[in-house]
MARNUKOL-71092 format. One record per atom (N, C-alpha, C, CB): x, y, z. Coordinates in steps of 0.05 Angstrom, whole numbers, plus 5000, padded with zeros to 4 digits. Atoms other than C-alpha are relative to their C-alpha. Glycine has a CB too. Layout:
N
XYZ ...
//
This chain:
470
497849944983 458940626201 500650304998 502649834993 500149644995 458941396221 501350095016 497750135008 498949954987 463641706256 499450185029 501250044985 501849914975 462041806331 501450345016 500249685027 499249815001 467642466331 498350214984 502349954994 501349815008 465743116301 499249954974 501250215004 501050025024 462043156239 502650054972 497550245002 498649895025 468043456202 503149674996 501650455011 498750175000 471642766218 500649904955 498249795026 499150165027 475942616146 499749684990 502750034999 500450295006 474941836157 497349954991 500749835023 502250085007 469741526108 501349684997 498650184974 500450245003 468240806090 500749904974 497549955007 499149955034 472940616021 497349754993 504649874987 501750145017 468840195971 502549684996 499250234966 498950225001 470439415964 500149875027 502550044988 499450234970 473338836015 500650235019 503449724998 499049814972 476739376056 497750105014 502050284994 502049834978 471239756080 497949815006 498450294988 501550104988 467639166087 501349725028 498149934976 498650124975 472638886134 499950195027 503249964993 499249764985 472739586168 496650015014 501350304977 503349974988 464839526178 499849685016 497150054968 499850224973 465438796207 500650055023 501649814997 500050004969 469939046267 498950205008 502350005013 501749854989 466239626274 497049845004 500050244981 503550104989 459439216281 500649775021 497649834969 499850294977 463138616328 501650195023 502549634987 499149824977 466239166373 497850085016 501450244990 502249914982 463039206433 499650235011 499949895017 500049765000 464639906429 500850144973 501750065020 499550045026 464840086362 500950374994 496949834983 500049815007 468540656329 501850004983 499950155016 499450045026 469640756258 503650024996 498150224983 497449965002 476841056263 501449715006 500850245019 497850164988 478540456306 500049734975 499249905036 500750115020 475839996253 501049974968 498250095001 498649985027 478640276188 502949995014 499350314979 497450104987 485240186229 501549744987 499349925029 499250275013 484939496223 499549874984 500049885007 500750145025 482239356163 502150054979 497350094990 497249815014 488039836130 502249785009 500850395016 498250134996 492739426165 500249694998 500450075019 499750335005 490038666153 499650024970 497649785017 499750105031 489438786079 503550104991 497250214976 496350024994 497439006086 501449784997 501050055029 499250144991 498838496116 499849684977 498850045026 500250175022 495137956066 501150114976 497349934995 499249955038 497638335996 502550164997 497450224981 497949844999 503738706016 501749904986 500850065021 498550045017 507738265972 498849814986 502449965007 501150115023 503237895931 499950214980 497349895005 501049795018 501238585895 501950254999 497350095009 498049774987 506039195881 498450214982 503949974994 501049925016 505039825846 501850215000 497450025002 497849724999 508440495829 502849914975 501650045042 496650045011 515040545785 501550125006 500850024977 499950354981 519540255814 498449925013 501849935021 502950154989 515239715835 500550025037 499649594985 500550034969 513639765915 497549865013 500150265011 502350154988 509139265953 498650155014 500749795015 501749884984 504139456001 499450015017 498950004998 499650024969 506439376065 499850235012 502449895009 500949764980 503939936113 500449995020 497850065002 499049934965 505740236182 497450135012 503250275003 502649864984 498440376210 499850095035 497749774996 499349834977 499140846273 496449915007 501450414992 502750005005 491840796306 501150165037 497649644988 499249834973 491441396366 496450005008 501950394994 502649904986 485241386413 499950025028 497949844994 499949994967 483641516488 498649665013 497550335013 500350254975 483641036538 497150005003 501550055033 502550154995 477140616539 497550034976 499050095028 501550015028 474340746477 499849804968 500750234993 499850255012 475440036449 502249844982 498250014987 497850155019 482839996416 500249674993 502450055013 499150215008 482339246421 497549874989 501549855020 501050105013 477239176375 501450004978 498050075001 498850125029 481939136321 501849665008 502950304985 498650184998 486138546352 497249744995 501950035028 501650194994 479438196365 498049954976 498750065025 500349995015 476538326309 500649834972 500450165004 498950145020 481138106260 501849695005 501650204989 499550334994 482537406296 496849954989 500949895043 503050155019 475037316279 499050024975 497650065009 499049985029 476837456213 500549744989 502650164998 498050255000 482237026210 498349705012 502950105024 500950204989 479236476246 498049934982 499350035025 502450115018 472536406205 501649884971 497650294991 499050105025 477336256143 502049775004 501250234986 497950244994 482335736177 500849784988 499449885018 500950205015 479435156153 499649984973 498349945009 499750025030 478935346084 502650024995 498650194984 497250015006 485235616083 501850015022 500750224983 499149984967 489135386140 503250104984 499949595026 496349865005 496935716110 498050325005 502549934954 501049814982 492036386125 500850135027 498049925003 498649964973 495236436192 503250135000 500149705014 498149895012 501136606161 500750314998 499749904980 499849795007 499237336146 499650185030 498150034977 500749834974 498037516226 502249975015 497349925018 498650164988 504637556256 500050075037 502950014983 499450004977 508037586326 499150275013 502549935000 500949934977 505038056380 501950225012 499849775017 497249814997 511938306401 502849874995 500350115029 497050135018 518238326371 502650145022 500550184956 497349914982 524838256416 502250154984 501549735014 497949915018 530238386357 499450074977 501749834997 499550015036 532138566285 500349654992 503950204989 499750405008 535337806285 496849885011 503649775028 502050204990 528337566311 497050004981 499450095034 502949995012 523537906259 501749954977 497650305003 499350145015 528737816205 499649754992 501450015004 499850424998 528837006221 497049935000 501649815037 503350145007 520536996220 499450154977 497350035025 500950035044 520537376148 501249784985 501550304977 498850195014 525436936127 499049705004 502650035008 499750374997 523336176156 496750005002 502349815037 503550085002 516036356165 498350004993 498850015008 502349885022 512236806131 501950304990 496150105019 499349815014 514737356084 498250235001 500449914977 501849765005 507837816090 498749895022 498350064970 501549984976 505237946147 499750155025 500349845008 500849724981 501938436196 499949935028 496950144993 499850004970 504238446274 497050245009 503850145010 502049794984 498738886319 501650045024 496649885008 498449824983 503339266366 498350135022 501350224983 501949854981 499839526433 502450205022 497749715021 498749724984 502640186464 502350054989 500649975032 498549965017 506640326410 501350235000 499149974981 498449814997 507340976429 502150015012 499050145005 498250044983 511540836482 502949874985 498549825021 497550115018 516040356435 501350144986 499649844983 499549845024 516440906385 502150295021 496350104981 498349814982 519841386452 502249844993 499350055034 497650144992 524440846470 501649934976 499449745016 497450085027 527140736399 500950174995 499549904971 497949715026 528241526378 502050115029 496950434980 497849914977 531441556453 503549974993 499449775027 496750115005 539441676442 500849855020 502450204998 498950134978 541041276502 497849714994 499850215033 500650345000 537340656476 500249754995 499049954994 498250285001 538739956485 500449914978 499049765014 499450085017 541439616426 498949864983 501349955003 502450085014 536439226411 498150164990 498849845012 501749855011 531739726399 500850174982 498850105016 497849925022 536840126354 499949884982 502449985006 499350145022 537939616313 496349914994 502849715007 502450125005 529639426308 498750284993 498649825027 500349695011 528740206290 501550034977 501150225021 498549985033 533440066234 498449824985 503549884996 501450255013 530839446213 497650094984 499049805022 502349905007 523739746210 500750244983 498350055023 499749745016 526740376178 500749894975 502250215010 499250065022 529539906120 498249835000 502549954995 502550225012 523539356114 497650214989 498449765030 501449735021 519039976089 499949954977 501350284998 498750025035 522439966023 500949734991 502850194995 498450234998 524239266021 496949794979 501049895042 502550095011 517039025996 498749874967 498850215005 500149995021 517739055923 501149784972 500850205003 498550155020 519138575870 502249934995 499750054984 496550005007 526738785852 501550035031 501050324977 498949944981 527138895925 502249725022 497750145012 499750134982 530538445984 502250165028 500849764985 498449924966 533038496061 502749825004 497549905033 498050114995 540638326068 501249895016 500950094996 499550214972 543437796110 501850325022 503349594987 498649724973 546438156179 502049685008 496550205040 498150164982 552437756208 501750085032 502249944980 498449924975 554537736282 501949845016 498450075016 497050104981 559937576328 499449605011 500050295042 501650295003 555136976339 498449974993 499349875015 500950115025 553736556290 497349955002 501449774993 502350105006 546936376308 497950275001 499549755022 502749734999 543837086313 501450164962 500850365043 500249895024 546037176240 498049934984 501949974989 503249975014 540537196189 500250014963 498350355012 499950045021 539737086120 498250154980 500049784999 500549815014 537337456052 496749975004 501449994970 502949945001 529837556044 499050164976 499150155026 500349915018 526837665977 497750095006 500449884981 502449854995 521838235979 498049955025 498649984977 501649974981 519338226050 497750225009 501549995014 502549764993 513138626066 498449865027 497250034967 500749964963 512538776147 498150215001 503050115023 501349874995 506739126164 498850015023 498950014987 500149834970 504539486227 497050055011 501550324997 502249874998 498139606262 501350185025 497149825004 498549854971 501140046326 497050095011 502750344994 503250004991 495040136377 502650275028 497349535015 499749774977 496740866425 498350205008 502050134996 501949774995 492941366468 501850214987 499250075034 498249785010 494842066435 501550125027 498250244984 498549914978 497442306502 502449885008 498750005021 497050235001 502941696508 501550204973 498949544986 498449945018 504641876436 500650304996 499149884977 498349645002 505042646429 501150065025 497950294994 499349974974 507642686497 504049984997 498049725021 497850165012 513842266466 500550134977 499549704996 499149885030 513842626401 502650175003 497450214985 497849834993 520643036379 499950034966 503049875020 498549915015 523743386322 501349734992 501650215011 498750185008 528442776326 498649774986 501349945019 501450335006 522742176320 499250094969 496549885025 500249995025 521342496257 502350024979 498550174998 497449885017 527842736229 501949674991 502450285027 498950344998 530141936236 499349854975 498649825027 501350145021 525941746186 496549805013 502949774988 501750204995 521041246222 497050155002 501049845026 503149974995 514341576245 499450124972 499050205029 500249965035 514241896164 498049754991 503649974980 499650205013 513741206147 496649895004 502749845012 502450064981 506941156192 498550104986 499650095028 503349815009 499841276164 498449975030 497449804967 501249914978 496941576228 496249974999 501150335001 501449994988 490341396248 497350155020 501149935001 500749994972 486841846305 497050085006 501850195012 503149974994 479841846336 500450235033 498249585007 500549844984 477642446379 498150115009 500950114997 502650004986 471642266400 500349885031 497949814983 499850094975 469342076466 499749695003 498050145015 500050164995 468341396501 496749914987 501050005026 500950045013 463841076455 496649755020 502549924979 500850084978 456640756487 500149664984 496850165012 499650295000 455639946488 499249924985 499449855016 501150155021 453839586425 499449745010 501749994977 501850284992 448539066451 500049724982 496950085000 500450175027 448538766380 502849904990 498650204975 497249975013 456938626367 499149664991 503350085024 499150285006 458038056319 501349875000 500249934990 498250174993 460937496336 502649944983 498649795004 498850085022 463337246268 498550184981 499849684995 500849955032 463337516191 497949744992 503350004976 501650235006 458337236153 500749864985 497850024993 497850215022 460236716099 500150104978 499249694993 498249815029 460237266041 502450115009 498350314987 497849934995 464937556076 502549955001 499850065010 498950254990 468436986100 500849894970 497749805019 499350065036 468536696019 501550264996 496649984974 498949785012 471937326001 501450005008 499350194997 497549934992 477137406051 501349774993 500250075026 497950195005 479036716041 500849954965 498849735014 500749915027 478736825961 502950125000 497150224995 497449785007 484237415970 502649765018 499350435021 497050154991 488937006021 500749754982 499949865034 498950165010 488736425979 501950154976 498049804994 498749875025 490136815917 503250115006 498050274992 497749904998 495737195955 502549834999 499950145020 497550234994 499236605980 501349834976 499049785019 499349955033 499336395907 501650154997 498150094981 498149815019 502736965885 501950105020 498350294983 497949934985 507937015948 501549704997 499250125031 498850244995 510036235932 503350004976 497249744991 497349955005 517936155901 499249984971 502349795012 500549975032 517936355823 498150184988 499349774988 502549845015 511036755822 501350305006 496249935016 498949755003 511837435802 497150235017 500750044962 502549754995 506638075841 498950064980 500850265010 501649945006 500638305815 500350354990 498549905018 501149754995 500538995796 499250094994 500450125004 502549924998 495339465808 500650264983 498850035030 500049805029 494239935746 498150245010 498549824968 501949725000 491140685751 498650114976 501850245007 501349885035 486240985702 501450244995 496350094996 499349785006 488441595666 499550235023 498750034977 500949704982 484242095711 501649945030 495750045006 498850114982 486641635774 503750135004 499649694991 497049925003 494241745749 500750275014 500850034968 500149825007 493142405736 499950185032 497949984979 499849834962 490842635815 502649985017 497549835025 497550094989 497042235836 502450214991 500749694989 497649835006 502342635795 498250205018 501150094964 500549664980 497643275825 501750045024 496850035016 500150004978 498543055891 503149935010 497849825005 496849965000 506342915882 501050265005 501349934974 498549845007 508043475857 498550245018 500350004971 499849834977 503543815909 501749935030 497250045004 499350124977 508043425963 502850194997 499949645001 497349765011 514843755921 499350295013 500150074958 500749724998 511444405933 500650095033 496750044991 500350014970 510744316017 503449955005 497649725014 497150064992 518244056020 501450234993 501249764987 498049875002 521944605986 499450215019 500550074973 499449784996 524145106027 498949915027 499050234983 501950024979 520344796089 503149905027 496749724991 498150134978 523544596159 499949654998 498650105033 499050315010 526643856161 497549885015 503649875013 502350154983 519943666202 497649974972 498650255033 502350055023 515843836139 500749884979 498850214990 498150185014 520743496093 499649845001 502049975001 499850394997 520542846123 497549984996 500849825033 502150085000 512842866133 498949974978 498950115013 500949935027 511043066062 502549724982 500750454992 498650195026 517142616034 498549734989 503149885010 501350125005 513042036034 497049864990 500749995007 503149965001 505542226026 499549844977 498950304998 501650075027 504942075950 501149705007 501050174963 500350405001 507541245966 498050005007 501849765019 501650104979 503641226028 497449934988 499850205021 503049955008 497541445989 499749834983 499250264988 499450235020 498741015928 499949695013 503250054987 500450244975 499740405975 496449965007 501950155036 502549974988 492440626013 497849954972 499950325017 502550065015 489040675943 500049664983 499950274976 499950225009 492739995918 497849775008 502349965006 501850084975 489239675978 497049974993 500350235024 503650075015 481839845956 499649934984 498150164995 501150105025 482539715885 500249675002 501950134973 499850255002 485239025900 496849885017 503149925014 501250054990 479639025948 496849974976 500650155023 501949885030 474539285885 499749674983 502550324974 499650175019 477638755835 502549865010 500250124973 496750204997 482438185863 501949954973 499249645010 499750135014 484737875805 501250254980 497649834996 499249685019 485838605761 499050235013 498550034966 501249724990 485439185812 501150184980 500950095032 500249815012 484739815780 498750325025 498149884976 501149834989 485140475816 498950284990 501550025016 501749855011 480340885801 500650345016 496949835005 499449804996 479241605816 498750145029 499650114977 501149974972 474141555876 502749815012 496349855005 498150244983 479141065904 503150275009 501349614969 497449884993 485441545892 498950205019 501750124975 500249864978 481642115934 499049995025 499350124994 500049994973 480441775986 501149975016 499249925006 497049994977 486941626006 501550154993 501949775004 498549774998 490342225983 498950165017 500450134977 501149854962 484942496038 500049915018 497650075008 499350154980 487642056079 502250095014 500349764994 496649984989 495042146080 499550354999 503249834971 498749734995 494442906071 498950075022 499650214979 499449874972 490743026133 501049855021 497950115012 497950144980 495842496162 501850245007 501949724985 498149864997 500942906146 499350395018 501149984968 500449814988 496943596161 500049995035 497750084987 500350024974 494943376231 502549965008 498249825009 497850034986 502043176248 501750375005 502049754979 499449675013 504343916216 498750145025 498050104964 501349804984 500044306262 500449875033 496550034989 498449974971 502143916329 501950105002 500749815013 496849844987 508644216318 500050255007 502450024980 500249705000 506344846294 499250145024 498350084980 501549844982 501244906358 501349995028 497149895000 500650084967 505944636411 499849725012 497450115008 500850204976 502844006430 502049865001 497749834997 499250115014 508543616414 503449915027 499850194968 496750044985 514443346472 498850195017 503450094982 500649804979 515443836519 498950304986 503050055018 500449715022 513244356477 496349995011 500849914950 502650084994 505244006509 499950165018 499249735007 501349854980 506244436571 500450404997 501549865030 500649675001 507445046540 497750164995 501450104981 502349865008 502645656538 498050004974 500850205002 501050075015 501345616471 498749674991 501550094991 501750305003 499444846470 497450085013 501649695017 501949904981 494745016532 498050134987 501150165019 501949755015 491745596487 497949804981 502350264976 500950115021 491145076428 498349795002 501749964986 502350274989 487444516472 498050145003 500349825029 502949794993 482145036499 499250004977 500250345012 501549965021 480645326435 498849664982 502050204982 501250325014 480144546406 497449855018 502949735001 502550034988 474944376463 497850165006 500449935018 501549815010 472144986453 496749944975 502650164985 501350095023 470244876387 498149684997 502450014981 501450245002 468744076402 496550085003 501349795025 502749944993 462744426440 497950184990 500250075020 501549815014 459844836383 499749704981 501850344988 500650115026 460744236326 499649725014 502550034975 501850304997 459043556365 497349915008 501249865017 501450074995 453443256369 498550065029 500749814994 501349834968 448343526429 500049695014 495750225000 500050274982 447342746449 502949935019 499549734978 497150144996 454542686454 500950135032 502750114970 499649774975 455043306500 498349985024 499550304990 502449994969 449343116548 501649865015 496549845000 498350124972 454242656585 501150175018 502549854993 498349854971 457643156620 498150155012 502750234995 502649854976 450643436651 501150285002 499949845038 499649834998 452444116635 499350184976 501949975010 501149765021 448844796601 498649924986 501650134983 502850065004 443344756558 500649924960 497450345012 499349995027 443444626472 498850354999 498449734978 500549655015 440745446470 501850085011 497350215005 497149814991 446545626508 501749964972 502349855033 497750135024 450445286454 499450154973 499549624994 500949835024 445545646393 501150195002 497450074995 499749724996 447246306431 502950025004 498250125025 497549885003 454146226428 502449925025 499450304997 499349964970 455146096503 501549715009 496950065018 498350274990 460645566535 499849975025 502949994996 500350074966 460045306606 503249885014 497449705004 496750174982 466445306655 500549735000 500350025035 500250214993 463844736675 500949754980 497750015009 499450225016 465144306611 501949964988 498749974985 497649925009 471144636590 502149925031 499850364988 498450054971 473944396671 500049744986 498550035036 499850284998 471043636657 501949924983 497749874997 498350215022 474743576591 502450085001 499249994968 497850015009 481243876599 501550045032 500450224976 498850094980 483243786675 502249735011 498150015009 497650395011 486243016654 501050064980 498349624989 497850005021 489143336602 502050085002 499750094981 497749975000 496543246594 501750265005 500449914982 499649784994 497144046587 499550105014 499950094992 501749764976 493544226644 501249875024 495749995003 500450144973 494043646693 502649935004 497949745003 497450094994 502043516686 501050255017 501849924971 499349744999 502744316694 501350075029 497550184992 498249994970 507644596753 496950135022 503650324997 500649854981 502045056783 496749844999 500650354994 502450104993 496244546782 496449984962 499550295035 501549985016 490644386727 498250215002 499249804997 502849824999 484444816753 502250274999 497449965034 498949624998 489945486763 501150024966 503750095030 499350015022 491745306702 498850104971 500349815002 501849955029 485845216658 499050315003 496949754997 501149665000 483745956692 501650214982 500350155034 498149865028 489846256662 499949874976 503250005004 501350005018 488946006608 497850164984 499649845004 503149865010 481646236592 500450285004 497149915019 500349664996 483746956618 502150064972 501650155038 498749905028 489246916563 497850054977 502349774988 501649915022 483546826507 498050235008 498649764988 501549825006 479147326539 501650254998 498049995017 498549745007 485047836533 500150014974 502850015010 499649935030 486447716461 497549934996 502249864981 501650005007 479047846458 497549764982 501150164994 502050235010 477047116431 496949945008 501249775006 501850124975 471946986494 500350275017 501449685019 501249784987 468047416538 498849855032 497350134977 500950234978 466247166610 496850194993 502049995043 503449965000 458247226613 498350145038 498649584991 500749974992 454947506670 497749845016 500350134991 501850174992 451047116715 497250075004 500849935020 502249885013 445347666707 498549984977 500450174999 500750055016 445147616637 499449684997 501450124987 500350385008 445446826633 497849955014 502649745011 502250064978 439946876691 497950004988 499750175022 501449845030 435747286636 499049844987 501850144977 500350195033 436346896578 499849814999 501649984980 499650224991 437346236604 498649905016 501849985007 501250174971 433946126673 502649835009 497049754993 498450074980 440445906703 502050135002 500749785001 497349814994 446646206729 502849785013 499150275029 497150165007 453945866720 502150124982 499349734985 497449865024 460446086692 500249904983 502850015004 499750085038 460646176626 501450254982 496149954983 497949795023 464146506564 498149984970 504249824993 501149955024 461246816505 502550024971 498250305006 497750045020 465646666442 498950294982 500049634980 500149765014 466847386403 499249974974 502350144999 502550085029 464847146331 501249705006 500650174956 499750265004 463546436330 501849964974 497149874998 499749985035 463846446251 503549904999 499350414985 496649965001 471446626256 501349815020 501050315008 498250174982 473646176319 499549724990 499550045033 500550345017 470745526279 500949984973 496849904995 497950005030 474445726212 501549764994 502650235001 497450235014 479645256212 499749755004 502950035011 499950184993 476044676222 497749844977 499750035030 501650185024 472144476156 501449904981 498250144984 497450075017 475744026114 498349954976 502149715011 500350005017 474444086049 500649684974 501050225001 499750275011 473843306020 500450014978 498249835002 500450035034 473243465940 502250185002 496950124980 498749825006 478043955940 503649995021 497750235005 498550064990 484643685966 503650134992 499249774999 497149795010 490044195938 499950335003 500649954962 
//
C-alpha cells in the first residue's frame, strides 16, 4: 500500500491488526488510496477499543475523531464499504460485533446520548460531508440542535476513560431526558472534500474547541485509476483476528470489568514526554489558533499509538518506540498542516485572498516537479525533460487550478485570475516566463511556459523529515 500522492506523503502503513485492516480496504477499494484506507482503519479500531482499553494518567480511552479530506471521486466510500465487509465476515462468530458500528446520522445530543446509553457504549458512526456539519455547528446563528450536538461531542472526547462518565441532561420534556453513561467512547470517522472543509474553516471552529479534537486525515493526490482486482471479503486470518479483538473488547466493556491498559516502554515513554513538552513549547506565547491545535497533540498521539500496540499484542499491548513515532508523525503534521492553512490564507474567506492564490500556484507548482511522471501524463501536457530542465507548462498549471476554489469562486474570473497570479510570482522573481524560441530549441515544441528561478529553493519546504520529529 503506497501512497498514490507525492512521494513526501507522511502516511505509512503502522505494524499489527491496524495496518492490516488499513491494507484490506485499500486492496477491496475499487479505487484504492492509502490515506483513504488508514482513515478507516484508525477509526474502526476506535470504535472497537475505545473503552475496553485506556491509557495515559489519568486514564483516557481511545475514542478518536478521524477527519478524512479528499477530492471528489477519488473513492471516499471505500471506508464505509470496506469496513461493513469487515464487520460482516465476523457476524456470525460474533454477532454483539454490530454493536461497535453505530448510526449514520445523528439528529440530537438526547439521540446519541440514548444510543450510548441503551445500546452500545463504544462505537464508531462514519459521518459523510462532515465538513459541511462541522460549518453549521461553529455557525452563531445555529439551530439548537446542532449547538447542543457540538457540545455533546465537545464533552464525549474526554468522557472515555475509566473514572470518567456523561451526565444525565434533563428537559422541559420528560422523554428527551437522558441518563448517566459510565465511560462512553464516541468515535468519528468524518468523510469531506478539502474545499467543503477549508472553505468553512474559521478562527472560531477552532477556538471552540471541536475540530482540535480531530485527527485530520488528507489525501492530495489525484483521482486514483480502477483496481480490477478489489476484494470482496478479508480472508479468514484476518477475519479470526478481528473477531478475536471484538470479542475480547466486549468482554472488557460488560458491567463490573475494568479497561485494559496499554503500557509504554521506557524509550516509548520517553519520546512522549519529548513530544509534550515539545507541544508546551508551540503554545506559549502563540496565537489562540496554535494553542488549541497543539493543546491536544500529545493525547491524540498517545490514543493513535495505543491503537497499534493493542493491534501488535491484544491481550498486553505495549507501545513501543516504532509505534510511538508513528503517530507522533501523525498528529504533528495534523497539527502542522492545519498551522500553515492559516498562516497561507487558505482558510474561510481568507481562500480568495491573494496570498492563498499565491500559495495554491506555488503548491501545484511544486506537485509538478515531485509527482510521479505517470501521474502527470493524464493531463497530456509538456514533456518529463521539460520537467528535468526545470520548465512548467501553462497548460497544466490552467487544468489543475481553474476548479479551484481560489481561482474559480474569484470576482474577476478563474483564467484572469490564475494570469495574475503567475505575473505576481514572476515579479517577486520566483518564475520566469520561457520564450517560445528557446522552448522551440531545446524542446521541439512551443507552448507557454515558466522557468522556476532555483528549483532547489522553491521545493525547500516540502521534505518531511520522518526520524527526526522535533
Amino acid at each position: 500500500m503506497r501512497s498514490n500522492a507525492a512521494s513526501f506523503s507522511p502516511y505509512s502503513v503502522p505494524p499489527g491488526l491496524l495496518g492490516e485492516l488499513a491494507q484490506f480496504i485499500y486492496a477491496a477499494a475499487p479505487r484504492p488510496v492509502p490515506e483513504i484506507a488508514l482513515a478507516g482503519a484508525i477509526g474502526l479500531m476506535a470504535g472497537i477499543c475505545g473503552r475496553a482499553y485506556n491509557v495515559s494518567n489519568p486514564p483516557t480511552g481511545l475514542n478518536l475523531y478521524t477527519l478524512l479530506l479528499a477530492p471528489t471521486g477519488t473513492g471516499k466510500e471505500a471506508i464505509a464499504n470496506g469496513i461493513t465487509a469487515l464487520m460482516k465476515s465476523i457476524r456470525q462468530t460474533v454477532p454483539s460485533s454490530v454493536e461497535f458500528i453505530g448510526p449514520a446520522s445523528i439528529a440530537s445530543p438526547q439521540a446519541l446520548a440514548k444510543y450510548l446509553a441503551n445500546t452500545s457504549p463504544s462505537f464508531v458512526s462514519i459521518l459523510g460531508e462532515f465538513g459541511l456539519t462541522m460549518q453549521q455547528m461553529a455557525n452563531p446563528k445555529a439551530p439548537l440542535h446542532l449547538v447542543g450536538l457540538r457540545q455533546i461531542m465537545l464533552d464525549l472526547y474526554n468522557k472515555s476513560g475509566v473514572n470518567s462518565e456523561l451526565r444525565p441532561s434533563i428537559y422541559s420534556e420528560r422523554e428527551k431526558n437522558t441518563s448517566v453513561v459510565a465511560s462512553p467512547a464516541f468515535s468519528i470517522i468524518g468523510e469531506s472534500t478539502p474545499e467543503s472543509f477549508y472553505e468553512g474553516l474559521s478562527e472560531r471552529s477552532v477556538s471552540d474547541g471541536l475540530l482540535p479534537r480531530f485527527t485530520i486525515v488528507e489525501y492530495r493526490g489525484d483521482r486514483p485509476s480502477r483496481n480490477e482486482d478489489a476484494h470482496a471479503m478479508p480472508s479468514p486470518e484476518l477475519a479470526a483476528k478481528l473477531a478475536e479483538l471484538c470479542s475480547y473488547a466486549l468482554s472488557r466493556n460488560h458491567p463490573g470489568q475494568t479497561p485494559i491498559t496499554v503500557q509504554l516502554t521506557i524509550e516509548a515513554q520517553s519520546m512522549f514526554d519529548d513530544f509534550d513538552l515539545y507541544a508546551d513549547e508551540q503554545i506559549r506565547g502563540s496565537t489562540e489558533v496554535t494553542r488549541q491545535l497543539w493543546n491536544r497533540a500529545h493525547i491524540k498521539a498517545l490514543k493513535l499509538g495505543a491503537l497499534v500496540a493493542i493491534g501488535r499484542t491484544l491481550y498486553a499491548p505495549m507501545i513501543t518506540p516504532d509505534i510511538a513515532l508513528w503517530a507522533i508523525q501523525i498528529e504533528k503534521t495534523n497539527v502542522h498542516n492545519l498551522q500553515s492553512r492559516f498562516e497561507t490564507g487558505e482558510v474561510g474567506e481568507q481562500i480568495f485572498s491573494e496570498m492563498s492564490q499565491q500559495s495554491r500556484l506555488r503548491s501545484v507548482i511544486k506537485d509538478w516537479f515531485l509527482k510521479p511522471w505517470p501521474e502527470l501524463q493524464r493531463y497530456k501536457i509538456g514533456t518529463e525533460s521539460m520537467r528535468t530542465g526545470g520548465i512548467v507548462p501553462y497548460s497544466y498549471l490552467s487544468k489543475r487550478l481553474t476548479n479551484d476554489a481560489a481561482f474559480k469562486n474569484f470576482k474577476t474570473g478563474a483564467t484572469a485570475t490564475l494570469k495574475r497570479t503567475i505575473d505576481e510570482l514572476c515579479k517577486c522573481g520566483e518564475i520566469n516566463r520561457v520564450s517560445p524560441g528557446q522552448l522551440k530549441a531545446r524542446y521541439g515544441i512551443t507552448m507557454e511556459s515558466y522557468a522556476i528561478t532555483d528549483v532547489e529553493q522553491f521545493l525547500a519546504g516540502l521534505k518531511h523529515e520522518v526520524k527526526s520529529f522535533f
